[in-house]
N, C-alpha and C positions, 0 to 999 in steps of 0.2 A: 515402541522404541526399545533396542533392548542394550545398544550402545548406554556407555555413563555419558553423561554429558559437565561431570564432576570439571569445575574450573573450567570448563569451557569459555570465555567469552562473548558477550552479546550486546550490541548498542540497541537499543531504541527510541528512534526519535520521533516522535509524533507533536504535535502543539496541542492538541489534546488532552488537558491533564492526569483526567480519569482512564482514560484507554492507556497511556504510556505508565503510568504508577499500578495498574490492575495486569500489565503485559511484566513488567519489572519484576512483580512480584512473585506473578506466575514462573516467570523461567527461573526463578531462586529456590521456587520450591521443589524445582526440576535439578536443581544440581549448576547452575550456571551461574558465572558471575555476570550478572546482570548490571546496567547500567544505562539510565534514560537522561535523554535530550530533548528540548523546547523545539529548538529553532538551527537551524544551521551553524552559527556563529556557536555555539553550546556543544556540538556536536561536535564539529572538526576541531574544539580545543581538545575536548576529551579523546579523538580518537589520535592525534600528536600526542598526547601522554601517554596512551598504554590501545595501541590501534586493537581492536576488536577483532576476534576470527569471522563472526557473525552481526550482522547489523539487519535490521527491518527501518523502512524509510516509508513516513507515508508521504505521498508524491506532491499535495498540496500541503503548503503551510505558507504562512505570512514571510514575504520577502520572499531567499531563494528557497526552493522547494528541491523535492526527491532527486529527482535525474540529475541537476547540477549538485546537490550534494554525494549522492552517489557516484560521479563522476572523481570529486574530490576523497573522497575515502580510497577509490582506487589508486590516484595519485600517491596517497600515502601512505597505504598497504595492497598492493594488488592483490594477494591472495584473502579479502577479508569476502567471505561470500554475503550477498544482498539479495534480500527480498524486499521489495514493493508492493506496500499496502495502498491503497486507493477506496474512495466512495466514489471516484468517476472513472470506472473503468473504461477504455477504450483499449481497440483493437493497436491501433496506430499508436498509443502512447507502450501499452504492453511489450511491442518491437521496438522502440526505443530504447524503452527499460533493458530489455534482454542485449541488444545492441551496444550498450553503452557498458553492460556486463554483471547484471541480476543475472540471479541465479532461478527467478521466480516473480512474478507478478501477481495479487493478490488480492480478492475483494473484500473491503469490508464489508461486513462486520468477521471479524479475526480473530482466535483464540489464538492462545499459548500450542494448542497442539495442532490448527488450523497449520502453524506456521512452522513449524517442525515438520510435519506432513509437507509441507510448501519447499522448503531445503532439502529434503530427501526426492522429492519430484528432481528438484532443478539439478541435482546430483544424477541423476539417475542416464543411461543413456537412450536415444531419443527413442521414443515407442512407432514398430509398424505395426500397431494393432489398430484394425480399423474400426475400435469402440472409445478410439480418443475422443475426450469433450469434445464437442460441440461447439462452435462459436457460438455468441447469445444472443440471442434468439430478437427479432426485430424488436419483440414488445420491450425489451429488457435494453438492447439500446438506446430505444428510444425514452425510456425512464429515466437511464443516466445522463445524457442527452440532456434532457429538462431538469433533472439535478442539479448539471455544472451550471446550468444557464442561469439557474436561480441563487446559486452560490455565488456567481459572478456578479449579479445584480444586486448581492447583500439582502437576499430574501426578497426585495417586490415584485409581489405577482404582475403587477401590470408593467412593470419593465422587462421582466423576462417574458411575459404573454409578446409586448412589443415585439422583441428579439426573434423569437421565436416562429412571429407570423403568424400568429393565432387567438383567439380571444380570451379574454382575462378569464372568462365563465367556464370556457373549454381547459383553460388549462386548470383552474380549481377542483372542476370533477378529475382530471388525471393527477391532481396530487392525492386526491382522496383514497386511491385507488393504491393499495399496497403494491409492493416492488414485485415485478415477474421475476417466475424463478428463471435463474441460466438461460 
């Protein structure tokens, strides 16, 4: 990066305490006036006080989540550019995201420069190289897939097995089984 990003502005909201305090910290030591949020309600007071150039939204959190907050930051600053962090990536939420008007969609696990790199993507104009990513790959949907489904269930494996149409044993070996790459 070789722009300052001196006073820059930047929200991040996550419900995660450790990821949003360790992201905060990160972008201050980058030169930005950094400033983190819990929950929605946290977030649109702070961004009515002093709206952010820059915000990172993770898409799920308790109550409203990403996209309708994101929508709401645009309300009340349309030029504040948005990236979208997720641990359940999907394709169909991705185009929402960008739809609705992120600049960026984004998987956890996310660093401070992950997400910089992420804003300079969404800035950029659109690539005819035909070595752009990839969409992810069956295995790797199908991991997040059984992520949300277990997130949704509040962790029981036999209620997401339920859900999911498959047996509690099967899906135990697949959590065992580390996240495919992209």
């Amino acid at each position: 990066m070789s722009s300052s990003h001196e006073s820059q502005s930047i929200l991040i909201v996550d419900d995660d305490h450790v990821l949003r305090s360790r992201l905060v910290r990160a972008f201050e030591d980058r030169g930005f006036l950094a400033r983190g949020a819990a929950d929605f309600d946290e977030a649109v007071k702070l961004a009515e006080e002093d709206p952010p150039e820059l915000a990172v939204l993770d898409l799920r959190m308790p109550g409203r989540g990403g996209l309708e907050l994101l929508q709401e930051l645009r309300r009340i600053e349309p030029h504040t550019e948005v990236v979208i962090l997720t641990g359940y990536g999907s394709i169909a939420t991705a185009i929402d995201a960008v739809r609705l008007g992120a600049v960026y969609f984004l998987p956890k696990p996310a660093d401070a420069d992950d997400i910089l790199a992420a804003f300079d993507r969404g800035r950029a104009p659109p690539s005819t190289d035909a070595h752009d990513p990839a969409a992810p790959s069956l295995a790797r949907t199908e991991w997040e897939h059984i992520q949300r489904v277990l997130s949704d269930t509040g962790g029981n494996i036999s209620e997401a097995a339920r859900r999911l149409g498959i047996h509690r044993r099967s899906l135990q070996r697949k959590l065992q089984k580390l996240p495919p790459k992209q």
